[in-house]
Every structure is written in C-alpha cells, then in structure tokens.
N, C-alpha and C positions, 0 to 999 in steps of 0.2 A: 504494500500500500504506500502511496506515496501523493503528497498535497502540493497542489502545484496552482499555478494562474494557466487557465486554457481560456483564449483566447481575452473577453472582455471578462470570462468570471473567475476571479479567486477561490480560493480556498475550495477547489477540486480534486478530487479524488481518482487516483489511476490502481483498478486491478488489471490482470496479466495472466496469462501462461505462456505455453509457447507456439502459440499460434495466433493468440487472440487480445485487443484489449479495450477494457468498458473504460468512460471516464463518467464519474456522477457529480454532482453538485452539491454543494451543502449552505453555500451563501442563499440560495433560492430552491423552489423545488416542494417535492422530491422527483426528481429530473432524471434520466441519461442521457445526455451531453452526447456522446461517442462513441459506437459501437464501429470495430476493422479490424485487419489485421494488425498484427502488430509493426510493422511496418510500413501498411497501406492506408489509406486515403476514408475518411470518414464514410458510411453507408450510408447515415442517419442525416437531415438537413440543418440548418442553422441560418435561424430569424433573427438575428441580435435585436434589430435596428425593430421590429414587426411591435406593432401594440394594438391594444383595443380599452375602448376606453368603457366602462361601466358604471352603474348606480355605484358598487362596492369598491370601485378604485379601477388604476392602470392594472389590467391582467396583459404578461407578454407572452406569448408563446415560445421564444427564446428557441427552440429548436428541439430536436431529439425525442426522447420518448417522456408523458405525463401519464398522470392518473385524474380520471373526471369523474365524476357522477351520472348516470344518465334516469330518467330520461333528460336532453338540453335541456338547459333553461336557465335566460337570462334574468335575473347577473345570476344565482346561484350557481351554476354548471361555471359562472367566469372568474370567482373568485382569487383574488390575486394570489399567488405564494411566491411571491419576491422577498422572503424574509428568512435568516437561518435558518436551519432544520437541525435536528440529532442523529448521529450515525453510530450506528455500533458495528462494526468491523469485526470479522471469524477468521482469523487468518488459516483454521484449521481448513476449514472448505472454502477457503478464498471467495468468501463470502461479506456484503456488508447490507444492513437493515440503514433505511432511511425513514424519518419522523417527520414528517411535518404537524407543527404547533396544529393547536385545535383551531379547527376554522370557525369563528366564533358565531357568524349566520347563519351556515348548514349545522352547527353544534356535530360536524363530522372531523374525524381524524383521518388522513390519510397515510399509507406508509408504502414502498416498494421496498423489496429485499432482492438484491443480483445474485446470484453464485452463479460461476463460473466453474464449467467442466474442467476437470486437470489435464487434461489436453484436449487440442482440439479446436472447434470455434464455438461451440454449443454452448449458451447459456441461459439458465430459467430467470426469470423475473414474473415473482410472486407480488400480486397486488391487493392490499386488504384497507376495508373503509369501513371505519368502527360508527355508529350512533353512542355521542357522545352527550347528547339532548336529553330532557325528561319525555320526548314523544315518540311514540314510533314512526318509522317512515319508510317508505317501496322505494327502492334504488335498486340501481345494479352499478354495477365496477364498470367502467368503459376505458381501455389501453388503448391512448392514441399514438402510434408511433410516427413522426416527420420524415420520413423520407426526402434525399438531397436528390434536386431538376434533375431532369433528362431522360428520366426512366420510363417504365411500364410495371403498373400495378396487372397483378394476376389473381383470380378467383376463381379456381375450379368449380365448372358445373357437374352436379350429380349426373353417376353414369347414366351413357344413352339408351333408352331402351325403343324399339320401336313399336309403333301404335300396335295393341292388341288390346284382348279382353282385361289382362293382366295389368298394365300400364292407363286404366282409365282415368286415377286420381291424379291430381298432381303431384310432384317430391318435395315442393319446396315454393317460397315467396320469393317476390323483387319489390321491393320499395323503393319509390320515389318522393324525392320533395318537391316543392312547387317552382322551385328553379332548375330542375332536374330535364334535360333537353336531349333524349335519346337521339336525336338525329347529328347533333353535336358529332365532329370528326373524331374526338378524343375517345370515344369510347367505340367497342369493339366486340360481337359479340358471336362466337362459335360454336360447334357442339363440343368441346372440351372448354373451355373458361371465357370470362366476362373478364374484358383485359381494358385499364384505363390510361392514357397514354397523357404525360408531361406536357404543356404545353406552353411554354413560360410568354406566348405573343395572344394569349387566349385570357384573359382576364375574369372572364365568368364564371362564376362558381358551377362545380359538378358536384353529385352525391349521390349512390345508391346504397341501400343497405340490402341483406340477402340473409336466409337463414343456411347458412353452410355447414353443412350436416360432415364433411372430409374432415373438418377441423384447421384447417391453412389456408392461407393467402401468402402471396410471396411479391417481392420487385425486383426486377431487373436492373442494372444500369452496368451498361460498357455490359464489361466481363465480368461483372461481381453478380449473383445471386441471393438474394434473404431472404428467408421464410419463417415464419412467426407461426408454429402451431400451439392450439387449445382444443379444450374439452367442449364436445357438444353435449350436450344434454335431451334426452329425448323424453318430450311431455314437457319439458321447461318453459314457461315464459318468458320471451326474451324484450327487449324495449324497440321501440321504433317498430311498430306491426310486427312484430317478429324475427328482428334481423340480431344477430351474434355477428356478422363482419359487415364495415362500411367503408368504401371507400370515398376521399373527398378530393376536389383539386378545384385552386385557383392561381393563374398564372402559374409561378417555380414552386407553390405553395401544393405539397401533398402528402396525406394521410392513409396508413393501413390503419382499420379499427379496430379489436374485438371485444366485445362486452360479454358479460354476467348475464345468468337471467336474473330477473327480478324477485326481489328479495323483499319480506317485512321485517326490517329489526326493531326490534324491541331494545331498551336504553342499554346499554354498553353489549350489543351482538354486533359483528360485523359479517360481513359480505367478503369474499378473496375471491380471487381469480388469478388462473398462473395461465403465464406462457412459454414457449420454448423455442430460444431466437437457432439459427443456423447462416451462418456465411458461405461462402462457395464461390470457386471461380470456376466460370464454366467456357467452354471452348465456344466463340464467338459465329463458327460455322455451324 
C-alpha cells in the first residue's frame, strides 16, 4: 500500500500485484480512481474538471468507479462525497474497506471494499449501503463504473432460440428513458449483444437498462478488454422496470451499471452487492 497525489487528488491509495493495479481515494469518495495494468494506461475515465450542481451541494463525478443508491433521484441519488472517508487496509489479502461519513439526508452509509487477486488482473469490489435513519426505506446498491472515450460498451443478449411452441414468452426487458433514441448511430443491436458505441462529437444523452440474466457487460477500447461480472437473481426485483445492467453515454462521458434488486431495510440493515472486474488484452484482429 502506498499514499501518493494521483493526479489533482491527494492522499490516494495504490494496491498491486503483479499484473495488476487499483488506485482509490480517500480525500473524496468512496471512489476507484484507476483500474490497469501495472504498467499500462488507465481502463476507467477521468472527469476532474465535470460537476453538477444540486439542492445538496456540488456533486462531481471525478471519474472511475462510485456507489449510488437507486432508484435516481434528484438531489438524493446526487449527494456530494467530496469529503475524507476511512480506510482500513488487509495487507493479508491485499485488500482495503473504504467508509464514507454518514450521509446525513439519505441517513445512509456507504462503503466499497477492493481485494485484489494475488495474481493476475481479477478483482472483486464489494458494495454495501447500510440505513442509518430511524425509517425504513427500498433501495438497491447501483455500481456505476466510468469508462475512458473511444470504446464500445457490450451486453450480451440471452441465447437465440428460434420461434417455436417452446420460445412463446419473452426472456427478458429493455428499458428506455424518455431521451433514449434507438435510431441514434451509437447504439447497435445483434442477435449476440446490445453494443453502445463512444461518441465524444454526439453530445446527447443515451440510456438503456436491461435485465441480464448472463450476469456481465464488458468495454472494449484499443486492445484492452473489461468485464465486470454479478449475480442475477431470479424472482428478484430489480429498479428501473426491471433492469440489473445500464448503460449510459454522453459525448466522452460513459457508464457500465449494475444494480441490486430492491431491498426494505429496516434501521441499521444494509443492502451489498459484489462485483468481479477482469482486464484483458485481446488481439485486435
């Protein structure tokens, strides 16, 4: 472990092995900053400059991967966390828990914990959002990870099967929002995956969400490969009509999502949701 200034933020945090290395945040957050090789070139994107302005404050997205609440909702879902956090670091399993202070509107906690495979590029990132309120309330975990321009977002469609007696019901949802423009060139859509493509001269917001029953979404860019799998749940509730993965894009600005299903906690129960990142360089033909 090692505490360094990565780029405009201080007081960051570098785990490692030998293939791979996370950097997290502890001035703001609970954040990751930098997921690559350890050598190579960031996966994840970086907003420094990016804000939004809310009833609750400046929220920035800063870049990398967060933890939200869903279902959206303005300001609650935009809550700032631009303010130290707590970290407890496991050097046993190369591992470190991030805190962030109670959010004193949602009366929620949020926290992510990294561990890092001991070799390899594999690493889970555990997400948990306690009710720290005297009330109950239905949330779900939503992971949004920033992907850096120029890529292609991927979501496997459920296998093909061809019309028959057997094949009458549907497998699965598609959601859209009300700025959601299928004809839009960015998006792509085949009998293997729903592929959304980087656009950085396209400034319109894109969004779909889906219920992806495979459990991954991945993005491409250059030569590099990431894929982000989770657990589905079958019977579960999930937010947004139904959707566990979304994808979003506006200009260099884009998002893999995956969410929780919907949860009632009752005061100090939480909600988790894990995911399981992988890197890869894949041959370009």
């Amino acid at each position: 472990m090692e505490k360094f200034q990565y780029k405009n933020l201080s007081n960051c945090i570098r785990l490692s092995n030998d293939t791979i290395k996370v950097i997290v945040t502890t001035d703001v957050g609970p954040r990751i900053i930098f997921y690559g090789f350890f050598k190579g070139e960031n996966i994840l994107g970086e907003h420094s400059e990016a804000e939004v302005k809310t009833a609750l404050g400046e929220f920035k997205p800063y870049g990398g991967h967060r933890l939200w609440i869903a279902p959206e909702n303005m300001p609650n879902s935009y809550a700032p966390d631009n303010t130290p956090i707590k970290y407890e670091f496991d050097e046993q399993n190369n591992s470190i828990r991030l805190i962030q202070p109670l959010e004193t509107v949602t009366k929620t906690q949020k926290e992510i914990t990294v561990e890092l495979d001991k070799t390899g590029s594999g690493v889970t990132v555990q997400h948990k959002i306690t009710n720290c309120g005297n009330e109950q309330i239905k949330i779900a975990a939503w992971a949004l990870t920033i992907m850096r321009a120029g890529g292609v977002c991927e979501i496997p469609n459920e296998p093909f099967a061809a019309y028959a007696d057997e094949t009458l019901l549907p497998v699965r949802n598609l959601t859209l929002w009300s700025y959601t423009d299928l004809s839009d060139s960015r998006w792509q859509f085949d009998e293997d995956f729903i592929r959304l493509k980087v656009d950085e001269t396209k400034s319109a917001p894109q969004k779909i969400g889906v219920l992806n029953k495979q459990g991954w979404a991945r993005y491409r860019f250059k030569n590099l490969e990431f894929t982000k799998r989770f657990n589905f749940v079958e019977d579960a509730v999930y937010p947004d009509l139904n959707s566990n993965t979304e994808l979003y894009t506006a200009g260099d600005f884009v998002e893999i999502e995956s969410l929780s299903p919907l949860q009632t906690l009752v005061p100090n129960q939480s909600v988790e949701h894990i995911e399981r990142w992988k890197l890869e360089i894949k041959d370009k033909g």
